[in-house]
N, C-alpha and C positions, 0 to 999 in steps of 0.2 A: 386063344393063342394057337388052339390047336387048328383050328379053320386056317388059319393065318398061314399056317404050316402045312398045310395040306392044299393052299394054293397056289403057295411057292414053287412045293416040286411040281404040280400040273403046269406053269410055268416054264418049271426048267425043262418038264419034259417036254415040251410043244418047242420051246428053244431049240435044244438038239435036235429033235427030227428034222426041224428047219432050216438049222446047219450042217444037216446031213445030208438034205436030201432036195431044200430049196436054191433058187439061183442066188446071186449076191443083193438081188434086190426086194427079194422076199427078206432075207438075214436081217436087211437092216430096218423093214418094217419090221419082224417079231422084235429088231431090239428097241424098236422107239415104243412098241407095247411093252415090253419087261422094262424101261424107264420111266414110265407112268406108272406102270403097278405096281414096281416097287416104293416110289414115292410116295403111291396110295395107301400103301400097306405101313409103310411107316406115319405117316396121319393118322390111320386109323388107328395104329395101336397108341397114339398120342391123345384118340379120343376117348378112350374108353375111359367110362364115368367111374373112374377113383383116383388115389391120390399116384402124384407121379415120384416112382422111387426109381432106385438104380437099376433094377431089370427091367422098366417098362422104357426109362431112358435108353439105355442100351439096348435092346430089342426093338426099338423104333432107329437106334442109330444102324443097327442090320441092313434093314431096307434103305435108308437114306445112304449108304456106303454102295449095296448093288446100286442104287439108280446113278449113285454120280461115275460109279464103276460101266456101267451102260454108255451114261453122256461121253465119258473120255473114250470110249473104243467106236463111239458113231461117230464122232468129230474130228478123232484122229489120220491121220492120212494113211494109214492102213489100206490095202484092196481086199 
C-alpha cells in the first residue's frame, strides 16, 4: 500500500508541473496517463493475494473514483 502511495503523489506531482507549465495538449496527455494509472492502481490493489475486506474494497474504490474523475474532466467540454 505504501508503494501504491508513493506513486500516487509522483503522479500528482508530474500532473501539476504539467498543468503548470505544459500546453493544453500535454494537460490532456498527463490526464489519459493519470486514468490508466489510477485504474491500474485500483486492479492492482484488487490483486493482491488475500482476502478482500472493506479497506482493500475501499482503497481500490480510491483509484477507481480518480480514474473516472480523470474520464469526466477529458471528455468534458472544458478548454
Amino acid at each position: 500500500m505504501r508503494m501504491i502511495g508513493i506513486t500516487l503523489v509522483a503522479l500528482a506531482g508530474n500532473m501539476f508541473s504539467v498543468s503548470r507549465w505544459g500546453s493544453p495538449h500535454s494537460v490532456r496527455a498527463s490526464g489519459w496517463v493519470m486514468l490508466f494509472s489510477a485504474a491500474g492502481l485500483g486492479v492492482l490493489t484488487l490483486a493482491i493475494p488475500t482476502h478482500l475486506n472493506w479497506f482493500s474494497i475501499a482503497y481500490s474504490s480510491v483509484g477507481f473514483g480518480f480514474s473516472l474523475a480523470y474520464l469526466w474532466a477529458l471528455v468534458s467540454k472544458r478548454t
